[in-house]
GUTI-246396 format. One line per 3 residues: their letters; for each residue x, y, z of C-alpha. Coordinates in Angstrom, 2 decimals, decimal comma. Layout:
A> X Y Z ~ ...
END
This chain:
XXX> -21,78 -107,94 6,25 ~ -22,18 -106,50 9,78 ~ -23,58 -109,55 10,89
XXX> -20,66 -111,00 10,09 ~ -18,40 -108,51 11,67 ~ -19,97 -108,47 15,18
XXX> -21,11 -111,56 15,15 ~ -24,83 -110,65 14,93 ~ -28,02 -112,36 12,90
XXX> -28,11 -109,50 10,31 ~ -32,11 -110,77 10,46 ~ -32,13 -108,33 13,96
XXX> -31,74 -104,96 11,86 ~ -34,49 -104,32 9,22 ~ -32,24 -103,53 6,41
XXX> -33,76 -100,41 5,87 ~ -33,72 -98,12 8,90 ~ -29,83 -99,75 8,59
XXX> -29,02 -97,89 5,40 ~ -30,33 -94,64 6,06 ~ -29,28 -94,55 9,54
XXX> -25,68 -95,13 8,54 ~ -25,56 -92,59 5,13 ~ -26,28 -89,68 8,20
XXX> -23,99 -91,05 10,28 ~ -21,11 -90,45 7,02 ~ -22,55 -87,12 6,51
XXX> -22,90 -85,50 10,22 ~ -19,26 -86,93 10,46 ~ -17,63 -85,74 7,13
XXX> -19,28 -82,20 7,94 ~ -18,05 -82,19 11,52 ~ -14,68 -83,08 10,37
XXX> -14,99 -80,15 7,91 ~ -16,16 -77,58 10,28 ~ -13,71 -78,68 12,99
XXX> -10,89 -78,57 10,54 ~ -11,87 -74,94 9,48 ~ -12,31 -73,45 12,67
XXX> -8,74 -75,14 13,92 ~ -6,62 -74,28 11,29 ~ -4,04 -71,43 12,19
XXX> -4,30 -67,93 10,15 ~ -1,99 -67,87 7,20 ~ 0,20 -64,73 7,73
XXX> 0,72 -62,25 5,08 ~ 3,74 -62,16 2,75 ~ 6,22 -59,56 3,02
XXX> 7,71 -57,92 0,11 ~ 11,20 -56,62 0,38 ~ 11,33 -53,16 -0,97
XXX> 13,42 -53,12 -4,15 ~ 14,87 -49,91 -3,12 ~ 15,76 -49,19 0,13
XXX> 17,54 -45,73 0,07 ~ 14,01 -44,91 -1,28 ~ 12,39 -46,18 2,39
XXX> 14,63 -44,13 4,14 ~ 14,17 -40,72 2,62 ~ 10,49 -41,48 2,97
XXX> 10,73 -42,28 6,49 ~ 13,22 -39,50 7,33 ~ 10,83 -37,19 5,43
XXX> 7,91 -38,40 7,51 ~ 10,54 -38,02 10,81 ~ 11,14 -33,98 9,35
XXX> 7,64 -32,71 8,89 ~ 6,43 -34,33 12,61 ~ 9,32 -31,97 14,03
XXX> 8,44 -29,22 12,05 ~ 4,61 -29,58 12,83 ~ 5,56 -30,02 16,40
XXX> 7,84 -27,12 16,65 ~ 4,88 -25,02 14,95 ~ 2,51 -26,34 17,32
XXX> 4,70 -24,77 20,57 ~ 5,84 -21,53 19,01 ~ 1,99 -21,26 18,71
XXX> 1,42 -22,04 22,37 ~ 4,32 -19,74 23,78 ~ 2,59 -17,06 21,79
XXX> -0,86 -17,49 23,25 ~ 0,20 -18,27 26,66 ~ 3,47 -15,60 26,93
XXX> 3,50 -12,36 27,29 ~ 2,59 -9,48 24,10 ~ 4,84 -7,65 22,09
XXX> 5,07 -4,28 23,68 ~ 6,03 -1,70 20,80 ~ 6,69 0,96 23,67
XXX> 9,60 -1,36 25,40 ~ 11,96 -0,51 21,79 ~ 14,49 2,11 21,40
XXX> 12,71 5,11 20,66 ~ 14,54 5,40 17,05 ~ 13,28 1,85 16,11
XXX> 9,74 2,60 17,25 ~ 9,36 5,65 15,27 ~ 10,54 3,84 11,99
XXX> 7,70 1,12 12,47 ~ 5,11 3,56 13,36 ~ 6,27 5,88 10,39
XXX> 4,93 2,94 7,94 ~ 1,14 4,73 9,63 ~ 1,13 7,65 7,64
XXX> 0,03 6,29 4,41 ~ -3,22 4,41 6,58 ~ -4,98 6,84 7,96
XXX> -7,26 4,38 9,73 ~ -4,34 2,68 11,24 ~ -2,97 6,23 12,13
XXX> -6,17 7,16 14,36 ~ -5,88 3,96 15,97 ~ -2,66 4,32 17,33
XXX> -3,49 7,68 18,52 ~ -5,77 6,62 20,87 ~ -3,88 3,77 22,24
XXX> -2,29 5,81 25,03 ~ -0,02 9,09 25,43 ~ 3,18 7,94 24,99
XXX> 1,94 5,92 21,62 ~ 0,20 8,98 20,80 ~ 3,62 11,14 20,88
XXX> 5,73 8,85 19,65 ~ 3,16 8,42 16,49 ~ 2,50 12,60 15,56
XXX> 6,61 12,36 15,72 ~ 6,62 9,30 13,35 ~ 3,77 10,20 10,71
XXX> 3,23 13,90 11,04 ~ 6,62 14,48 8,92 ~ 5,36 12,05 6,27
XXX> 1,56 12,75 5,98 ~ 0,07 14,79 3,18 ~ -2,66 17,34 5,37
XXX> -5,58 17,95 3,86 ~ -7,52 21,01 4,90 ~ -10,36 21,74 2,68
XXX> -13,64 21,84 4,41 ~ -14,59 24,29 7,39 ~ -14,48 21,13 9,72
XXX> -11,17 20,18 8,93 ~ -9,71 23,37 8,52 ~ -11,12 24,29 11,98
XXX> -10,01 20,82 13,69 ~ -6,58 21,23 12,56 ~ -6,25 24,86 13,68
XXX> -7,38 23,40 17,46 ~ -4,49 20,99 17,28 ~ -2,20 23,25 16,54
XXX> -3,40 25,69 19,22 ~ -3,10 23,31 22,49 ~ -0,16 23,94 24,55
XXX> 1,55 20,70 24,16 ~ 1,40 20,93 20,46 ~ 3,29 23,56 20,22
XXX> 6,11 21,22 19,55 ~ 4,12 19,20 16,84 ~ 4,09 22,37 14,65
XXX> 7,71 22,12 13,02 ~ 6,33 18,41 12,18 ~ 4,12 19,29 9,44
XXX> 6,12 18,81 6,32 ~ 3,34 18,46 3,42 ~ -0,15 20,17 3,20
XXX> -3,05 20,96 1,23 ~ -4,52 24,23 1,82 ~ -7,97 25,21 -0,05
XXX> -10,32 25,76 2,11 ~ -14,03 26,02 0,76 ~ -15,79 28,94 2,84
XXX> -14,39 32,25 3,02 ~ -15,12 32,11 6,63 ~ -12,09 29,78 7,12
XXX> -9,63 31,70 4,46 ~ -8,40 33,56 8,48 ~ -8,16 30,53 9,51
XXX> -6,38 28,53 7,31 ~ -3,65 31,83 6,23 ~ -2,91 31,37 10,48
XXX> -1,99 27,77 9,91 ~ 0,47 28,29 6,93 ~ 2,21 31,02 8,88
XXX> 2,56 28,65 11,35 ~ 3,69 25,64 9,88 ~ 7,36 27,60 8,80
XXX> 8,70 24,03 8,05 ~ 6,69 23,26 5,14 ~ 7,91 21,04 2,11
XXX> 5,49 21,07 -0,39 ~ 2,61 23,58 -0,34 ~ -0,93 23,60 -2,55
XXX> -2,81 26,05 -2,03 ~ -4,01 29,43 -3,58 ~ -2,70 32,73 -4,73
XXX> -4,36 34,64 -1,84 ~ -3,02 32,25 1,34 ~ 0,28 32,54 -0,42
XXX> 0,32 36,18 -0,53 ~ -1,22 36,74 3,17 ~ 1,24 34,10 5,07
XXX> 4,03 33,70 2,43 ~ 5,16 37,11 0,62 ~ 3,23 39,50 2,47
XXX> 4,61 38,60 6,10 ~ 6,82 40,96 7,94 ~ 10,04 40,36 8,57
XXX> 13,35 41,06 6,80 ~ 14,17 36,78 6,54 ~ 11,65 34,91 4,20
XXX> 9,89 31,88 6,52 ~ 9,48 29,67 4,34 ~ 13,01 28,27 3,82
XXX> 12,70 25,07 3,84 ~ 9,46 25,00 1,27 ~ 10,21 23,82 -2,43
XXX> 7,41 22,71 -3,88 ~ 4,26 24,62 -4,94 ~ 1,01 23,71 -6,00
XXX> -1,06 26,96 -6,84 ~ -4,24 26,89 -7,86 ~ -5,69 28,97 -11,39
XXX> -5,23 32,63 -10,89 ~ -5,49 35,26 -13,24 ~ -1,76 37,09 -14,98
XXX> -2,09 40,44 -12,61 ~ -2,18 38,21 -9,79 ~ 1,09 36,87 -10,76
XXX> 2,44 40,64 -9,78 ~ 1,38 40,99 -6,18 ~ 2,65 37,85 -5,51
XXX> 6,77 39,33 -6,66 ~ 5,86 42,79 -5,26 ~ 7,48 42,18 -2,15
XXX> 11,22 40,90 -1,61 ~ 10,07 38,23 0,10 ~ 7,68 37,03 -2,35
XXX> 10,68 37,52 -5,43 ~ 12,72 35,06 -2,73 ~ 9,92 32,32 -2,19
XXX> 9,62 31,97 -5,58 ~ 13,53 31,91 -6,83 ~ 13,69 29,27 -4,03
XXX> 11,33 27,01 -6,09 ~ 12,46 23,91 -7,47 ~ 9,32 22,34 -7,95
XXX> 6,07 24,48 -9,79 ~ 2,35 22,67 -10,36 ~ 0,15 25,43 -11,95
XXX> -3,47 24,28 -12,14 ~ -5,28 25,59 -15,34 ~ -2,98 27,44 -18,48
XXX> -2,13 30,25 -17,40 ~ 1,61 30,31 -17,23 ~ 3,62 33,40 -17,00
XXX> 6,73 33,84 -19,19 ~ 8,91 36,62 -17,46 ~ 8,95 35,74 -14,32
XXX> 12,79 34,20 -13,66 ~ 13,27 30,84 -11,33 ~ 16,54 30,13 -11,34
XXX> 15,98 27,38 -9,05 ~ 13,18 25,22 -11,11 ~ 13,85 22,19 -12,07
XXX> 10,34 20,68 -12,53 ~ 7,24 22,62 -14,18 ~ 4,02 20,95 -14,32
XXX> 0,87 22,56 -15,97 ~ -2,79 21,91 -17,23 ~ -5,26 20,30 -15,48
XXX> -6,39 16,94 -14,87 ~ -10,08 17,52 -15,01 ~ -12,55 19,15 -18,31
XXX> -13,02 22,99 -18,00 ~ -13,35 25,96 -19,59 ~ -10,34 26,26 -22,21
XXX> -8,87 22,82 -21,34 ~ -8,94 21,48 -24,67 ~ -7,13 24,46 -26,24
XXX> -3,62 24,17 -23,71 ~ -1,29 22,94 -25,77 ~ 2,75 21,65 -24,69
XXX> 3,55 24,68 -26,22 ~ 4,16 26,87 -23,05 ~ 6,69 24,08 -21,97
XXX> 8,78 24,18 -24,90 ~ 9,32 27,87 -25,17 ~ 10,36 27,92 -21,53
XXX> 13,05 25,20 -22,26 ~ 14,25 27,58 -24,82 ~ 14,78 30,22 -22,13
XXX> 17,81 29,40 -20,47 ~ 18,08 32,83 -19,08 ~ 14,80 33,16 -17,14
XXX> 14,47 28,81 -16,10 ~ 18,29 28,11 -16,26 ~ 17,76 25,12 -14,20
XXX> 14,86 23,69 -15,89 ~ 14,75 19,98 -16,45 ~ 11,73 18,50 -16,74
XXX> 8,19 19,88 -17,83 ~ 5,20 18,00 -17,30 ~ 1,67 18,99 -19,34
XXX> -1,48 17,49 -17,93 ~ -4,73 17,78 -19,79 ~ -7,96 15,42 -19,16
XXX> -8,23 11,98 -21,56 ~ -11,32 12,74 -23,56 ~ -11,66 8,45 -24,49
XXX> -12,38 5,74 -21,85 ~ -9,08 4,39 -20,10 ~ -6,14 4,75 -17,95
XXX> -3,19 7,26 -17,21 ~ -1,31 7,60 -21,11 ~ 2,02 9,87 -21,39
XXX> 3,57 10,88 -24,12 ~ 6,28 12,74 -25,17 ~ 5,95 15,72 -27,94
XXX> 9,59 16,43 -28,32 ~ 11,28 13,27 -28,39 ~ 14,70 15,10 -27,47
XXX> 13,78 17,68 -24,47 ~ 12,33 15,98 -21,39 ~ 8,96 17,30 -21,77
XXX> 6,23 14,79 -21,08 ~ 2,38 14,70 -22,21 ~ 0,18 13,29 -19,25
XXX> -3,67 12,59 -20,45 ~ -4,99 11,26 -17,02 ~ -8,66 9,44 -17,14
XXX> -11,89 11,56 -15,57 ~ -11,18 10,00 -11,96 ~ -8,23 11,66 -11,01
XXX> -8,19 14,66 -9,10 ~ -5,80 17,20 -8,57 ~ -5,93 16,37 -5,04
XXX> -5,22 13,08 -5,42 ~ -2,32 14,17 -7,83 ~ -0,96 16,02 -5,45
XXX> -1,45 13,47 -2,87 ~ 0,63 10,91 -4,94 ~ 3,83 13,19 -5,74
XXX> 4,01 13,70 -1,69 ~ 4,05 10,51 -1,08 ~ 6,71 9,94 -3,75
XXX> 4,75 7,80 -6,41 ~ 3,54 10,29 -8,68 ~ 3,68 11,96 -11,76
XXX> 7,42 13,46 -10,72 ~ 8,70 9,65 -10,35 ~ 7,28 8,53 -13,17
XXX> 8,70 11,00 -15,56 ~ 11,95 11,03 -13,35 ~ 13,54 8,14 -15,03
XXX> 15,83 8,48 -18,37 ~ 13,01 6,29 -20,11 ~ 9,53 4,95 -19,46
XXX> 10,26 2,01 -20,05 ~ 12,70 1,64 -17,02 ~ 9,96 2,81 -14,33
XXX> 8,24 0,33 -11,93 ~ 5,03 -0,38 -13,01 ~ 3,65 0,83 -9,02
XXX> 4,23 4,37 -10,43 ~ 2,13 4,11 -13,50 ~ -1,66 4,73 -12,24
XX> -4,15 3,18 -14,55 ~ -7,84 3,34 -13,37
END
């Protein structure tokens, strides 16, 4: 047939070689045409699907817009802080600087710190805390550290600062000691100490004026009934106490004829086991609400004893229509730390303050 198409003897091509030379030339041409084709054609693009709801877009896209200024604005109030200049507590008024540095007094950590910062921070914070902070002088070192501070001559002014203290020293060698630094410290609050520094700085003391004026609450340690004497022997002892409006007596002995007209809150018992602490009984209490005559301003009473069980602080109340309270506190309280809590105002005096339990913040109810 190609012989007849370009006029040529098909006898010149062996008919053969002719028939597989043209079934590759059909192939390496359909597959170029292929490849050529797929390399050519253009890229289909994608479809885009119109969003059903386009409100929906543009809270997305605002929302998006929002957080990148808010991340941004972040990101330079962080750099103005590194790179700008300190907060300086020292550049504020005076009045505002004491009521930040007064939050100190219940860290004592943080309070040393700030001591030692400089002079002026050092002033400003004994002004601040000193008012606010329980003192605890107990052991010779302490007893004998605080008596140094008190001695230097520009701490003279610091003295009318001390508000609340706890005075029961360990060694007789510092009973001199620490009877010089309640005579001292006229401006006291709330005392706990024993019968003897009372007697020696408190009712003892010369003078026609009592010192202690200012000095309503009183922790006293267990002392025995004849003590109880020498301590009203003197006028100024009869005025400390009638001044009272606060009373914790440690152990059971509590004395029935001796008048405070000014007591509003008794507390007695003890918080840890000892020798006749399972035989005090609320009994004391409710006798002395019955006499009107010797505790005319009585209020609240407040009996302590140790929880013999396993658990936390329970209270209780005997009489269900006078205001005395039953207090069972677990083996890890301490009387210090009792007395630690009420001058800091979140102890047992708060908690029983309230006209129910059941009203009180649950910060004031200590369970360990």
């Amino acid at each position: 047939m190609l012989s007849h198409l370009f006029d040529i003897p098909a006898s010149i091509f062996p008919l053969g070689s002719v028939r597989w030379t043209l079934s590759w030339i059909i192939i390496l041409s359909a597959a170029y045409t292929y490849f050529v084709n797929q390399l050519s054609q253009d890229t289909e693009a994608p479809i885009l699907r119109k969003d059903p709801d386009p409100e929906r877009t543009r809270q997305y896209f605002a929302q998006l817009r929002r957080l990148q200024n808010e991340r941004r604005a972040l990101d330079e109030k962080r750099r103005r802080i590194v790179e700008g200049a300190s907060f300086r507590l020292l550049h504020l008024p005076p009045e505002i600087a004491l009521l930040v540095l007064a939050h100190a007094a219940d860290w004592p950590s943080t309070y040393l710190s700030l001591v030692q910062v400089s002079r002026r921070c050092q002033w400003l914070t004994f002004h601040a805390c000193l008012p606010h902070m329980p003192i605890r002088l107990i052991t010779p070192e302490q007893v004998r550290a605080f008596d140094l501070f008190l001695r230097g001559a520009s701490r003279v002014q610091l003295i009318p600062l001390v508000r609340y203290a706890w005075v029961t020293p360990l060694k007789e060698a510092s009973l001199d000691a620490a009877v010089g630094i309640v005579k001292k410290c006229t401006n006291l609050q709330a005392l706990a100490t024993n019968a003897y520094i009372v007697q020696e700085a408190v009712t003892l003391r010369g003078g026609a004026r009592l010192s202690h004026l200012e000095c309503k609450d009183l922790t006293l340690l267990s002392m025995r009934t004849q003590v109880w004497t020498n301590l009203l022997s003197t006028a100024n002892g009869t005025a400390f106490f009638a001044q009272l409006t606060r009373l914790r007596l440690i152990g059971d002995r509590v004395p029935m004829d001796v008048p405070l007209p000014n007591l509003k809150q008794l507390s007695y018992g003890t918080s840890g086991w000892d020798e006749g602490a399972e035989h005090s009984t609320p009994r004391i209490g409710l006798a002395m609400f019955d006499d009107r005559e010797m505790y005319p301003a009585l209020q609240t009473v407040i009996f302590t004893r140790p929880r013999g069980n396993a658990g936390g602080l329970r209270v209780s109340r005997p009489e269900a229509k006078k205001r005395l309270f039953m207090l069972e506190l677990p083996p890890t309280n301490t009387e210090l730390e009792i007395w630690c809590d009420s001058a800091s105002h979140r102890g047992m005096w708060e908690l029983c303050a309230g006209p129910s339990l059941q009203s009180l913040p649950r910060k004031h109810l200590r369970v360990s």
